[in-house]
C-alpha positions as CSV (number, residue, x, y, z in Angstrom):
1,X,271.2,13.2,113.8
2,X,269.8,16.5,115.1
3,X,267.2,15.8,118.0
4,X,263.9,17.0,117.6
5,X,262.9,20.4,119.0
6,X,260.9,20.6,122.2
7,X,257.3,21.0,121.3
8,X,257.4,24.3,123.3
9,X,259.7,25.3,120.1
10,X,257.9,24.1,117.1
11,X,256.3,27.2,116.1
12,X,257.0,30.5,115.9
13,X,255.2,33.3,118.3
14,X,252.1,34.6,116.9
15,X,252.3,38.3,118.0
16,X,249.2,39.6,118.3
17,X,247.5,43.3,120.0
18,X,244.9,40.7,122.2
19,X,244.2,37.5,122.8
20,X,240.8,36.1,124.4
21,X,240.9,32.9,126.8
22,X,237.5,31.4,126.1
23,X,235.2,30.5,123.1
24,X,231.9,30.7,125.3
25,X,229.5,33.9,125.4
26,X,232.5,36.3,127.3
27,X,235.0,35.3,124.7
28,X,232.5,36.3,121.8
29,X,231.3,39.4,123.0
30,X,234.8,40.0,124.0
31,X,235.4,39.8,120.1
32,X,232.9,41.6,118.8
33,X,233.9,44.7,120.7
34,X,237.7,44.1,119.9
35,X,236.5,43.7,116.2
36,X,234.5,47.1,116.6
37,X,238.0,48.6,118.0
38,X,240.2,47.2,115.0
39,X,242.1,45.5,117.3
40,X,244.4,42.3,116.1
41,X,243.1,39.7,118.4
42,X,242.9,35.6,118.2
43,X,240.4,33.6,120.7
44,X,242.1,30.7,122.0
45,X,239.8,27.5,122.8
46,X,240.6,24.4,124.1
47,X,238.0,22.3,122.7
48,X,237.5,21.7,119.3
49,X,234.7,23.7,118.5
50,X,232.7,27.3,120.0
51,X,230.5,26.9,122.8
52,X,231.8,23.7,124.2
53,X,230.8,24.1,127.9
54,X,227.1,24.1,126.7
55,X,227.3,21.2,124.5
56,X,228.8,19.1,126.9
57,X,225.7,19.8,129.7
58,X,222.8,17.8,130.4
59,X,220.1,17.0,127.5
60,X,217.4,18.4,129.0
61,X,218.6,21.9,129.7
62,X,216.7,24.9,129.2
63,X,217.5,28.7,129.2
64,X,215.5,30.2,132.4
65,X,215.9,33.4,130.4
66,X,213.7,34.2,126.9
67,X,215.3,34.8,123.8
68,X,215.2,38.1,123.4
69,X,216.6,38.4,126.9
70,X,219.9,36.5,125.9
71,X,221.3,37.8,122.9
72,X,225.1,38.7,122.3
73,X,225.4,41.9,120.9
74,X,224.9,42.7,117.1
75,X,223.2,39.5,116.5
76,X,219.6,38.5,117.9
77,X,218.4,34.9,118.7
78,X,216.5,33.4,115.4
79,X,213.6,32.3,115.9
80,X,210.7,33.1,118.6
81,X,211.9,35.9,120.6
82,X,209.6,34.8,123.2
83,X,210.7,30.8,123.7
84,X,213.5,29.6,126.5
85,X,216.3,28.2,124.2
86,X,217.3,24.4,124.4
87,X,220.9,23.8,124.9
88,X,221.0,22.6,121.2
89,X,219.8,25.8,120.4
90,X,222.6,27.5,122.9
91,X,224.8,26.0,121.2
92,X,223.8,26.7,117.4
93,X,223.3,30.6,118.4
94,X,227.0,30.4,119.9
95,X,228.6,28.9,116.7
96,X,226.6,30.3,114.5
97,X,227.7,34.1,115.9
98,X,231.1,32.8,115.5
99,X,230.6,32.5,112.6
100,X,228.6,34.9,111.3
101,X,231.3,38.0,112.6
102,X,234.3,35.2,110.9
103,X,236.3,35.8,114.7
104,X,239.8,34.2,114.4
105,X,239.0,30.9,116.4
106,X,242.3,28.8,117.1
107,X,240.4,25.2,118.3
108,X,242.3,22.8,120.7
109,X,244.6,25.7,122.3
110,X,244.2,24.7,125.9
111,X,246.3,27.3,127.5
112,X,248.8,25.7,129.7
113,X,250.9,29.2,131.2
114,X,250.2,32.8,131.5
115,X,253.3,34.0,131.9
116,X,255.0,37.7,131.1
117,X,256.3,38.0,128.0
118,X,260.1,37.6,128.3
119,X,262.1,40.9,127.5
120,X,259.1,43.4,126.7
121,X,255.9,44.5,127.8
122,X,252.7,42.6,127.5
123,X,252.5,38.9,128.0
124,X,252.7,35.4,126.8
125,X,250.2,32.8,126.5
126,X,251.5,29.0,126.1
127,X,249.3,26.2,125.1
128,X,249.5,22.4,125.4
129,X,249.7,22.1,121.4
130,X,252.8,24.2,121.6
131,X,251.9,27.5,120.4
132,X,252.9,30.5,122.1
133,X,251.1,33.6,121.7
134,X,252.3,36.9,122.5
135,X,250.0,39.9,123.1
136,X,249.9,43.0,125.1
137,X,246.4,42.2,126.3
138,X,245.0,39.4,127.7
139,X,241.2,38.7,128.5
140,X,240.1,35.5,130.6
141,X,237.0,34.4,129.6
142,X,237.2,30.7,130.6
143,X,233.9,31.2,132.7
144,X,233.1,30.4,136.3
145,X,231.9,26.6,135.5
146,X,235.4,25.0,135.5
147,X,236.1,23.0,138.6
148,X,233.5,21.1,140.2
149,X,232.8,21.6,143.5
150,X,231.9,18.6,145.6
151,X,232.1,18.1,149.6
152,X,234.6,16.8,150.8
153,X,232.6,14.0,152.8
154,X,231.2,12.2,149.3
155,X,234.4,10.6,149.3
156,X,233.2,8.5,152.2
157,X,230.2,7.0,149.9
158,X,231.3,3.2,148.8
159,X,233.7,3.3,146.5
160,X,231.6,1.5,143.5
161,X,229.1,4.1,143.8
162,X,228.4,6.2,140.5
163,X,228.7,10.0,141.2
164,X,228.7,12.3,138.5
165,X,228.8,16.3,139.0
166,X,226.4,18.3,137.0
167,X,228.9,19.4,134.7
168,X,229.7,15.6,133.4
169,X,226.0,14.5,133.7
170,X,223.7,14.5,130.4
171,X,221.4,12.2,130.6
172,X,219.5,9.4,133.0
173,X,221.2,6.4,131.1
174,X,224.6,7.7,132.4
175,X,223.2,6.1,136.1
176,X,223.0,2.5,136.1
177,X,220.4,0.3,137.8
178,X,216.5,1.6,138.5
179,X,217.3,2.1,142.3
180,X,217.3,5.2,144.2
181,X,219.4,8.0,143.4
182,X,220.5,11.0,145.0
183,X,220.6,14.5,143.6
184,X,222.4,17.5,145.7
185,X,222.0,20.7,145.1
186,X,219.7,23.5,145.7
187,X,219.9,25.7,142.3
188,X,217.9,25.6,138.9
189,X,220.5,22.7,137.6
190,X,219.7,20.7,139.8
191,X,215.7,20.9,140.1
192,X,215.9,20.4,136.0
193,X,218.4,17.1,136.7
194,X,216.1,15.8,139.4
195,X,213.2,15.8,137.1
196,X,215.3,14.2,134.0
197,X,215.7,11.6,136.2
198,X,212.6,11.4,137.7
199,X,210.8,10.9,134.8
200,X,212.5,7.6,134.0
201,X,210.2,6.2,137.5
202,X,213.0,5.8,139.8
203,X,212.9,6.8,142.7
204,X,214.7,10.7,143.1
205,X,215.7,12.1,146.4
206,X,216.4,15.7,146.2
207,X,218.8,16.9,148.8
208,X,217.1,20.2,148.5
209,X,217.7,23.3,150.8
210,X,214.1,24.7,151.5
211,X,215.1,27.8,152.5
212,X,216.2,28.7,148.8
213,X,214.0,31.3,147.8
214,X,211.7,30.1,144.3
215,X,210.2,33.1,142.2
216,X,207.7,32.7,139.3
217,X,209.6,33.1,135.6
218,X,207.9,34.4,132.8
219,X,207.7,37.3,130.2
220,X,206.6,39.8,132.5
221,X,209.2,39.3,134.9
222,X,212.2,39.6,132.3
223,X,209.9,42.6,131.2
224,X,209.9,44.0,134.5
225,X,213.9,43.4,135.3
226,X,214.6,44.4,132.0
227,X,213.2,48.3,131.8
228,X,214.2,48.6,136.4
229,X,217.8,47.6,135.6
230,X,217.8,45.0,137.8
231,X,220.1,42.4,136.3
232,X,222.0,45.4,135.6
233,X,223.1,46.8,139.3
234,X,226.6,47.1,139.7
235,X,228.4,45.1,143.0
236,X,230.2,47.9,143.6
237,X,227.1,50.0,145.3
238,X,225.3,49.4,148.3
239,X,222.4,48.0,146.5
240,X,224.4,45.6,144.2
241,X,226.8,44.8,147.5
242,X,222.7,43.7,149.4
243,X,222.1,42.0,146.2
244,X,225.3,39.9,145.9
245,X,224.5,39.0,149.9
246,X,221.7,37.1,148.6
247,X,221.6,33.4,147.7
248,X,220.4,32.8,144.4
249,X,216.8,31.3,143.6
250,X,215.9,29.1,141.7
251,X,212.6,29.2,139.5
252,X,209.3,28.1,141.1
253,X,208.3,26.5,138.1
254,X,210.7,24.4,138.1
255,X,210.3,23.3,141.7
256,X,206.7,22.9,141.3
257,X,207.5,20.5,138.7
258,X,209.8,18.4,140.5
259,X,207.5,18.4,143.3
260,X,204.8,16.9,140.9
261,X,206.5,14.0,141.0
262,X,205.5,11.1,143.2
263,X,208.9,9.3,143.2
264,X,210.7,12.5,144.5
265,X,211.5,12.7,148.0
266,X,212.8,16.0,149.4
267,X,215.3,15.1,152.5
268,X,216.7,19.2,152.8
269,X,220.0,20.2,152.6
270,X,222.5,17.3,152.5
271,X,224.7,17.4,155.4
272,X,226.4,14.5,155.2
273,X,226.4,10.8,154.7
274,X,225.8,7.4,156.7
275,X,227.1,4.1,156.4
276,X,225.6,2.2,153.7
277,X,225.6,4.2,151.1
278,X,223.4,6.7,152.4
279,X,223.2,10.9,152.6
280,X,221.7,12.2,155.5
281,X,219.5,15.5,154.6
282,X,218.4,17.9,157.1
283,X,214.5,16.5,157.2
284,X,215.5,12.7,156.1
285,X,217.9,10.5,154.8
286,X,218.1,8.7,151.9
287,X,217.9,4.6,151.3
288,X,221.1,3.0,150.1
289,X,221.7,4.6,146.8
290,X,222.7,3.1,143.5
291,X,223.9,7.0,142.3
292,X,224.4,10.0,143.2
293,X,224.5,13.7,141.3
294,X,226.0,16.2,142.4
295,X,225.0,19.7,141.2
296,X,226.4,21.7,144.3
297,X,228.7,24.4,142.0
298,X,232.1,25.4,140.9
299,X,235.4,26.3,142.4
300,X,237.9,28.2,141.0
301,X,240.6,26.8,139.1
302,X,243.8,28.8,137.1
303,X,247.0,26.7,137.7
304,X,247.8,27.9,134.8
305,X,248.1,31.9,135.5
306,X,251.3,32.8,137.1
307,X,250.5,36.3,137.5
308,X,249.7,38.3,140.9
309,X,246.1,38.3,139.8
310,X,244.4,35.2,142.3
311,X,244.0,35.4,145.8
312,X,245.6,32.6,148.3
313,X,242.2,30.2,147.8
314,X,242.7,30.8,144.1
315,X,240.2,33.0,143.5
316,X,240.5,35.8,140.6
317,X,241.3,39.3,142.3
318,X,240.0,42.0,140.2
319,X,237.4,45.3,140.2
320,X,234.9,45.3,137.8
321,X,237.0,42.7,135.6
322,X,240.2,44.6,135.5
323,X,243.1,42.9,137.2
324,X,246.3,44.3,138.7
325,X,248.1,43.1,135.7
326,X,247.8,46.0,133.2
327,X,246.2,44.9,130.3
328,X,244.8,41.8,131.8
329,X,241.0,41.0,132.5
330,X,238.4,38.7,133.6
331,X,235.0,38.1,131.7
332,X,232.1,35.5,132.8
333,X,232.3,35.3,135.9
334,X,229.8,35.5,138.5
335,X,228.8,38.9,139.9
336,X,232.2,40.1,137.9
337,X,230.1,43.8,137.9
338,X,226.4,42.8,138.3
339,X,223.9,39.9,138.5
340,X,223.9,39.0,134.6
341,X,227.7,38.7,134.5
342,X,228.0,35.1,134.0
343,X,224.6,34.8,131.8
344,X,224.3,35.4,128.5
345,X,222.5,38.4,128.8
346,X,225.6,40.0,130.7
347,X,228.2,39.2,128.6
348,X,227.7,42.0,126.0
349,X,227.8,44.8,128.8
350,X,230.9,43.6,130.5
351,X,232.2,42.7,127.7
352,X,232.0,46.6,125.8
353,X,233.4,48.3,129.2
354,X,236.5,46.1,129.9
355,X,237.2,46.1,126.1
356,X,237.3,50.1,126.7
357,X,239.0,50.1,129.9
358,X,241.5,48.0,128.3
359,X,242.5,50.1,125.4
360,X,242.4,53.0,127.6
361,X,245.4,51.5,129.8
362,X,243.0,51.3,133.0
């Protein structure tokens, strides 16, 4: 009897002009410009449906940018243009774009390799379900909120203790007991998480860096960033390089409202922890906690590239997107070419150069 063929073998290449890594906002703008170009081009997802990063965050979540501020192109938010969309409605707009342009969407396609095609120019993309796509361009959209980040000391917290990283939490159930818990990180996710959990009555101590500059959200200030062009500064000049020096800040709103709280205890920026099940902050410490949430960022994470494309810490090398690899790019990520690159809003710009610089063999 004949032995079954490796699952690497069970299909036939699909040979293809493009192929997009990523069926979040990069991927779908990515589309609609390749669409514009009549380019042949599949998007490859690894969940099974559009928008997946989204519906996986927390309940509670809230765009800190109006709708008419974070629109992909050629299709406007439904709807009031003037509310801050849910995640729900994140993740309706997403699939309902898909959608509504009919982008060839292969679900459950977690790439696996990036890898030169064998024996002709371009490359090949392999995935764990055993497809292999080849395609002489290649655009990464997988986004900058892949690998959590967490310090390397909360692995001295008791080993019972339930931690969760923003990206896995959703809601307050997830956190057993109605102890005290701990929630790290200085950025809007984690002001929005500390209030979700807040709001239950337990008691919340927010690990909080107070230096983190908080500024007021509201039309007027989307107005006002909108029509200067500030979201829009590139990196590569000397105002986009002072921007990109800058931590980001969160929205004062959204501090105010976690400070409203009288079960919230801000103990600064965490700095490390103390036996017992305790984190020390810069102003306080905690009380032995029955959770912990971490909402301290993202490393990268691309084991599966094997081009010369990532630095040694394995961060994506590229300018403005492009990579060294012809035809390959990055979309998504953070400050790619300006402040908006890894918002919704950005994705449409990026998106429309790269796509142009691509086909133009920069």
């Amino acid at each position: 009897m004949a032995l079954p063929l490796p699952v690497a073998a069970a299909f036939p290449p699909i040979v293809l002009d493009a192929v997009v890594i990523g069926a979040g906002q990069a991927g779908l703008a990515a589309a609609y410009y390749l669409r514009k170009r009549g380019v042949n081009f599949r998007i490859l997802e690894a969940a099974p449906n559009v928008g997946a990063a989204w519906a996986a965050r927390y309940d509670s979540l809230q765009l800190f940018s109006p709708a008419w501020a974070s629109g992909l192109p050629g299709r406007p938010w439904p709807g009031s243009p003037l509310r801050y969309p849910t995640r729900d409605e994140t993740v309706a707009y997403l699939r309902d774009y898909a959608a509504h342009f009919s982008f060839p969407i292969d679900t459950g396609q977690r790439v696996t390799r990036l890898v030169p095609a064998p024996g002709q120019p371009g490359y090949a993309v392999h995935t764990a379900a055993g497809r292999t796509y080849l395609a002489r361009y290649v655009i990464i959209a997988t986004g900058p909120y892949v690998q959590p980040n967490v310090p390397i000391w909360a692995s001295q917290l008791a080993a019972g203790m339930v931690q969760l990283h923003s990206r896995d939490y959703q809601r307050p159930a997830q956190l057993p007991g109605t102890g005290p818990v701990a929630v790290v990180g200085s950025g809007n996710s984690a002001l929005q998480i500390a209030a979700d959990l807040a709001a239950t009555g337990r008691p919340v101590f927010a690990a909080y860096d107070e230096r983190t500059n908080a500024a007021p959200n509201n039309q007027l200030i989307w107005a006002g960033m909108t029509l200067t062009g500030f979201l829009r500064v590139p990196r590569h000049t000397a105002l986009g390089r002072w921007l990109h020096s800058k931590p980001d800040g969160v929205v004062s709103g959204d501090l105010d409202h976690l400070r409203s709280f009288a079960n919230v205890t801000f103990i600064g920026r965490a700095t490390g922890v103390l036996p017992g099940g305790i984190i020390r902050g810069e102003k306080a410490a905690t009380p032995p906690l029955e959770a912990v949430v971490w909402a301290t960022g993202y490393r990268p994470h691309y084991p599966w590239i094997e081009l010369p494309i990532l630095a040694p810490d394995g961060s994506p090398q590229h300018q403005r997107g492009l990579t060294a690899a012809p035809g390959v790019a990055f979309l998504g990520l953070s400050w790619l070419d300006t402040r908006s690159s890894a918002l919704l809003n950005g994705a449409g710009a990026d998106a429309r150069r790269v796509v142009a610089a691509l086909l133009a063999g920069q």
